[in-house]
C-alpha positions as CSV (number, residue, x, y, z in Angstrom):
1,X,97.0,139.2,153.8
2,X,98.9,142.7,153.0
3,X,101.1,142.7,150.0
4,X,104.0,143.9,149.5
5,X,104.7,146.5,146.4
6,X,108.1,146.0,145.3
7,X,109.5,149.2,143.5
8,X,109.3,149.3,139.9
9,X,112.2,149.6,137.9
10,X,112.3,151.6,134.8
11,X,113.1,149.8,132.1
12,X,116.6,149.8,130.4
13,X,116.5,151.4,127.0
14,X,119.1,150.1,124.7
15,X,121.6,152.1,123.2
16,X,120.8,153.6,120.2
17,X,123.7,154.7,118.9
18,X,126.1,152.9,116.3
19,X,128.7,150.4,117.0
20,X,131.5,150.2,115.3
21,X,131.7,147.3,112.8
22,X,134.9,145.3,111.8
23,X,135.8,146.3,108.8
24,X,137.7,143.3,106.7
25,X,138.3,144.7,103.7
26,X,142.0,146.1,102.6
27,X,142.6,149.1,104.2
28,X,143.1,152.4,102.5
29,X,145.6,155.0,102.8
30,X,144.2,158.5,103.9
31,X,145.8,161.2,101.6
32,X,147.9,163.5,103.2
33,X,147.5,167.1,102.9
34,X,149.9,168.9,100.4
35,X,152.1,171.0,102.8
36,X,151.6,173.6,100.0
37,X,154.5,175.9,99.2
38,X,156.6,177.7,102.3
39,X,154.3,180.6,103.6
40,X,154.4,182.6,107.1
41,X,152.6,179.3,109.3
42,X,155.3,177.3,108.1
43,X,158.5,177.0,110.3
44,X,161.3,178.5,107.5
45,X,164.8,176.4,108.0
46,X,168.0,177.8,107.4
47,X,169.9,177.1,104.2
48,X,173.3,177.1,103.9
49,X,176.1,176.0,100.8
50,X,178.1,172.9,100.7
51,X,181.3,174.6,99.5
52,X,181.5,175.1,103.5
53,X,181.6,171.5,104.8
54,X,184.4,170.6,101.4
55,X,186.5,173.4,102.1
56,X,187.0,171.8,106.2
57,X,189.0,168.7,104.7
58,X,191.0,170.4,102.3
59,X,192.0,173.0,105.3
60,X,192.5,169.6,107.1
61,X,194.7,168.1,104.8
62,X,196.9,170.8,105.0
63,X,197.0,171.6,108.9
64,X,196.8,168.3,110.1
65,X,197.3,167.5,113.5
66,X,197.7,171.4,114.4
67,X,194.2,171.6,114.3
68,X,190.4,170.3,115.3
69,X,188.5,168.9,112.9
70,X,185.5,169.7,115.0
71,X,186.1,172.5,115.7
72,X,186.8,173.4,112.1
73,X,183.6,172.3,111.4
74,X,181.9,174.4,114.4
75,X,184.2,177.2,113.2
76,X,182.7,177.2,109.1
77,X,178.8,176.7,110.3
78,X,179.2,179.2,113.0
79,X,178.5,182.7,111.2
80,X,175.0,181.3,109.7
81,X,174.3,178.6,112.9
82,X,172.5,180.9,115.0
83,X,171.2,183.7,112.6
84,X,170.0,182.6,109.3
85,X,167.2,180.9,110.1
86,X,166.1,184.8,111.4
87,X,167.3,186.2,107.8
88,X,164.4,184.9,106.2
89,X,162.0,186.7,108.4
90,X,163.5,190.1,108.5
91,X,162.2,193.3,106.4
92,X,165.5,193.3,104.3
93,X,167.3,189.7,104.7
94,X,170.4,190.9,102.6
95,X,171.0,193.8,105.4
96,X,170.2,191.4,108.5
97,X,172.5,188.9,107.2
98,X,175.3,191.0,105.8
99,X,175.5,194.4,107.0
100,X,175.0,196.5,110.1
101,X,172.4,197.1,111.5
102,X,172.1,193.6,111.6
103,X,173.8,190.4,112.1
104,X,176.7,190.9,109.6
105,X,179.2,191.2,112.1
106,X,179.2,187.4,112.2
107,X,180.5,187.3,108.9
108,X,183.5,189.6,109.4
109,X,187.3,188.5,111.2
110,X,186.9,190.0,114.3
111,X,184.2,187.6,115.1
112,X,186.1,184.3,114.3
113,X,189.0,186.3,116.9
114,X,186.5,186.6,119.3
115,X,184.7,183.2,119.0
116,X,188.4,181.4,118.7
117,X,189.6,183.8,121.8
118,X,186.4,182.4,124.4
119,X,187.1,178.8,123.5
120,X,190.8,179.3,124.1
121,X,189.7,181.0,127.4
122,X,187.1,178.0,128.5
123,X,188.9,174.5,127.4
124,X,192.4,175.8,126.9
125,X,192.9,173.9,123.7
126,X,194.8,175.4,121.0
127,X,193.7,173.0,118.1
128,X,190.3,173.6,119.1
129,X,190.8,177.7,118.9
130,X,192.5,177.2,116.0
131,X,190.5,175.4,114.2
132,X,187.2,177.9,115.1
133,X,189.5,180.5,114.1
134,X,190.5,179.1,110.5
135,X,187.0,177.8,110.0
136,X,185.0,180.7,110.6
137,X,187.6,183.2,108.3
138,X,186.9,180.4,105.3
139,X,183.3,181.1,105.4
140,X,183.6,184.4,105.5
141,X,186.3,184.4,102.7
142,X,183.8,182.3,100.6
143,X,181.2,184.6,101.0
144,X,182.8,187.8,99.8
145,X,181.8,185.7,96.3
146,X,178.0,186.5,96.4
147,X,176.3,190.2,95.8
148,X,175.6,191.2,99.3
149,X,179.6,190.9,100.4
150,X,180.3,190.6,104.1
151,X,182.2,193.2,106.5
152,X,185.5,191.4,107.1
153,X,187.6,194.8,108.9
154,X,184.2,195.4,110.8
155,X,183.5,197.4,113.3
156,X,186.4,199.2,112.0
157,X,185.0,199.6,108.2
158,X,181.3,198.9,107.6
159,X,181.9,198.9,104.2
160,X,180.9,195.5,102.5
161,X,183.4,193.5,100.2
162,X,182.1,191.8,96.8
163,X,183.2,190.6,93.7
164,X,179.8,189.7,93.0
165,X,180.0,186.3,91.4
166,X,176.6,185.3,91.9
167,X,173.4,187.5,93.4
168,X,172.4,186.9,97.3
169,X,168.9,185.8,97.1
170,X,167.6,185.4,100.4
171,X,164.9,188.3,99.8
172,X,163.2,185.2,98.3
173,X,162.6,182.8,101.3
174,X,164.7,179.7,102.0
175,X,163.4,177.5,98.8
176,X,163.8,180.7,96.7
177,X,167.4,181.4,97.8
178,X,168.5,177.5,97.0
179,X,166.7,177.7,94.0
180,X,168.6,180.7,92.7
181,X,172.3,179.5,94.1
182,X,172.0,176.4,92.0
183,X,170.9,178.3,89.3
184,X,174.0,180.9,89.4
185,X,177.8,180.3,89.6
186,X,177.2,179.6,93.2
187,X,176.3,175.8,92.4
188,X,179.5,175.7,89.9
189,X,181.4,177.0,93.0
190,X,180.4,174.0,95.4
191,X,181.1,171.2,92.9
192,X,184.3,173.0,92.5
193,X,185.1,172.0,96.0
194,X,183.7,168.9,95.7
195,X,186.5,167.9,92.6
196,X,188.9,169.7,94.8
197,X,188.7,167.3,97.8
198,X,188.1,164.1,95.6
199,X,191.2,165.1,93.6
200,X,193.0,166.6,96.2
201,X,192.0,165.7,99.6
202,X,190.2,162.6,99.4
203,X,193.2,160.7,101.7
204,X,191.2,163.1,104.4
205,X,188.1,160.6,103.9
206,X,190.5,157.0,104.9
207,X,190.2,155.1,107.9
208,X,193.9,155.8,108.3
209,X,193.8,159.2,108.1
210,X,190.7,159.2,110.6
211,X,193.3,157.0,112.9
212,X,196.4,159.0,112.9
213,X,195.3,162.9,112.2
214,X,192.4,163.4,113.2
215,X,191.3,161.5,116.2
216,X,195.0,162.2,117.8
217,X,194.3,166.2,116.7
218,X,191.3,165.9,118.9
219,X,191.7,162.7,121.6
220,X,189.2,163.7,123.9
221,X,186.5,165.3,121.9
222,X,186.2,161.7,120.2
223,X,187.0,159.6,123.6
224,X,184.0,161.7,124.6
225,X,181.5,161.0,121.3
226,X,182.6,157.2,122.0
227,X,181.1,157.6,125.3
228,X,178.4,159.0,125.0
229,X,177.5,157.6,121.2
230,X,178.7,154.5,122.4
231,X,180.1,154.2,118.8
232,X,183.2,152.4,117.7
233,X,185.8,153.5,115.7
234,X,183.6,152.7,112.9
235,X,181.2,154.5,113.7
236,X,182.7,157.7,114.6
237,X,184.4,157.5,111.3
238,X,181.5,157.6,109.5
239,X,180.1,160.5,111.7
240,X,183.1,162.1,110.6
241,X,182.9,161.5,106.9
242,X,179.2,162.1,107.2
243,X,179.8,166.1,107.1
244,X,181.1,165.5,103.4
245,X,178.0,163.1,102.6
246,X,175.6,165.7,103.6
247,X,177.3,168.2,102.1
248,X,177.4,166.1,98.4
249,X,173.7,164.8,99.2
250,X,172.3,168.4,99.8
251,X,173.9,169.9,96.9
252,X,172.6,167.5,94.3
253,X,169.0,167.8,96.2
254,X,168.9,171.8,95.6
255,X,170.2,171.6,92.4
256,X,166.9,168.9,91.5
257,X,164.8,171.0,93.0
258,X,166.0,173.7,91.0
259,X,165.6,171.9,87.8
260,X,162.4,170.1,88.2
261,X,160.9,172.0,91.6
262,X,161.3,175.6,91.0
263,X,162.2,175.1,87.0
264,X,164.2,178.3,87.4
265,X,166.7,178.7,84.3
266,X,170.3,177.7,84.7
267,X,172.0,181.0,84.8
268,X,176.1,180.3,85.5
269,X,177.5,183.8,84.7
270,X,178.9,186.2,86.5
271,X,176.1,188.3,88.8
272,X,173.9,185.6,87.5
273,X,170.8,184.4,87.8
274,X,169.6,187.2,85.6
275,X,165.7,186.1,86.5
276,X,166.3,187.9,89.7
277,X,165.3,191.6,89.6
278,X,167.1,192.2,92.8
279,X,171.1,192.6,93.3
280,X,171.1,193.4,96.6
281,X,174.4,194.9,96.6
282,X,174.5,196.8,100.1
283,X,177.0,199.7,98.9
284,X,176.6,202.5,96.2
285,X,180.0,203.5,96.9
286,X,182.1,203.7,93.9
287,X,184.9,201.2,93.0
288,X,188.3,203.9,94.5
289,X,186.0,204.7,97.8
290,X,185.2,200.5,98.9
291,X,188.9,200.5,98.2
292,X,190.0,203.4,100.6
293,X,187.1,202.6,103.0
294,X,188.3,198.8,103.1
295,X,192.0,199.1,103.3
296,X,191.9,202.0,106.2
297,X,189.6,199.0,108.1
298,X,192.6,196.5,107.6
299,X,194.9,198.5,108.6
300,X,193.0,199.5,112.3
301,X,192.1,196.0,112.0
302,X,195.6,194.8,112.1
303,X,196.3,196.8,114.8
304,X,193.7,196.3,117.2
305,X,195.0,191.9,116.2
306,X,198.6,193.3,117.3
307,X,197.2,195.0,120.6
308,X,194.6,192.2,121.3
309,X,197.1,189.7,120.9
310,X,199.9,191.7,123.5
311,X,197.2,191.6,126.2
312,X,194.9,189.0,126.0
313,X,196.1,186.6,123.3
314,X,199.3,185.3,124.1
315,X,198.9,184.9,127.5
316,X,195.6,182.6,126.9
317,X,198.3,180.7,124.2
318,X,201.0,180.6,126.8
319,X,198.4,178.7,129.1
320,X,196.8,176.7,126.4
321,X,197.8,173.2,125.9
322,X,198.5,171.4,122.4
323,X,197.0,167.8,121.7
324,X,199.2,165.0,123.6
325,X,201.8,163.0,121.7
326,X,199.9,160.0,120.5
327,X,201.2,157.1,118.7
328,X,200.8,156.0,115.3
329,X,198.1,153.8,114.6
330,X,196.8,153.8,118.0
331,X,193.7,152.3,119.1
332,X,191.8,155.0,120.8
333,X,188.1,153.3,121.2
């Protein structure tokens, strides 16, 4: 009787590698790494001053309905939205950000003209140009304080204009350039606007004021944030006030870090903080030729406004529609 070989199998080898075991003990946290100070792998954000986002409701109080709040607000951020965050990465940050070559012709008047002209052009809203317009000349106003000056009659005069209340200190990174603002006059500057709009123009910050100036200054910019937000009144109110809550929250975080981060001195004098070798002052003109140099800009300034303004400007006005007549204490959401 044949037989019949049946195929052999190998034999299955068992898997020696280690399982995983449950582990039932209390867990513990992995340490994270310490990020370490700012170098060049980190991603360097911009850093900008509080005395910006106080100054938009003290302007507000005064203009009232005549103008946007949001496009204040657009108008005051607009000089460092788009370029700062490049200062701190350029050869020679006070001349990017200030002077020309460079990006300071975002922080002289013909820029806010321009800016407020396109938006005028595009969504024929004068409260909305306005407010860009008077938003953008504030910053630039404010930051004639510090040592690097802007170009306000630029292209027309490229001479820089300073009184030099505090140094410009972005030559020392982001966390270097907080750190020395709220170690100078530049932090006594921004709680000055703070007392001024709690003193001053804290009506700005009410429900009722949100109700009756602001939200009928700007109807369909907030219909709109309702829509897509879906947020009530409520809470586009505190989207509103939350411009001045960031601006009061990052002020007192610099000026900590300053203190107890950095531990830089607490230098408020004038062309303070001394600890910084740098002035960055981009003129060595002497006091008679900024003068000369500044007032023959205005002056070619003033009268390229007049021209501007014959052929362009107030026919874009004339076309340009004001907010609609709105009633008091109108439920708009």
């Amino acid at each position: 009787m044949g037989c019949r070989l049946r195929r052999l199998r190998r034999p299955r080898l068992l898997d020696q590698r280690p399982r995983p075991e449950l582990d039932h003990r209390t867990p513990v946290p992995a340490l994270r790494p310490d990020p370490g100070p700012p170098g060049p792998g980190r991603k360097e954000q911009p850093v900008s001053w509080a005395a910006h986002e106080f100054e938009n409701y003290f302007i507000q109080k005064h203009a009232g309905v005549k103008i946007s709040f949001l496009g204040l607000a657009i108008g005051t951020l607009s000089p460092d939205l788009f370029t700062k965050s490049f200062v701190y990465r350029s050869d020679d940050p006070a001349m990017f950000h200030r002077g020309w070559p460079g990006v300071g012709f975002s922080h002289s008047l013909i820029f806010g003209v321009a800016f407020a002209l396109l938006v005028l052009w595009a969504t024929r809203s004068r409260s909305w140009s306005l407010g860009i317009l008077i938003g953008q000349w504030a910053h630039v106003f404010t930051d004639v304080a510090d040592t690097a000056g802007v170009m306000p009659f630029f292209p027309f005069s490229t001479e820089p204009v300073t009184i030099s209340m505090w140094r410009h200190a972005a030559s020392e990174g982001p966390y270097g350039d907080a750190a020395a603002y709220y170690s100078s006059l530049g932090g006594i500057w921004d709680l000055f606007w703070l007392v001024v709009l709690i003193l001053v123009a804290r009506r700005t910050l009410t429900a009722d004021y949100f109700r009756t100036t602001i939200v009928p200054a700007d109807p369909r910019a907030w219909a709109w944030l309702h829509r897509r937000t879906r947020l009530g009144e409520r809470g586009l109110l505190t989207l509103y006030r939350g411009l001045c809550f960031y601006g009061a929250g990052r002020m007192v975080s610099w000026f900590l870090y300053a203190r107890f981060g950095a531990r830089t001195p607490f230098q408020p004098l004038w062309n303070g903080p001394s600890y910084l070798t740098s002035y960055n002052d981009l003129s060595d003109a002497g006091a008679l030729e900024v003068v000369w140099r500044t007032t023959l800009g205005g002056i070619l300034f003033a009268g390229f406004l007049w021209m501007l303004w014959r052929l362009i400007g107030a026919r874009l006005w004339q076309r340009g529609v004001d907010p609609p007549l709105v009633e008091r204490n109108r439920t708009f959401f």
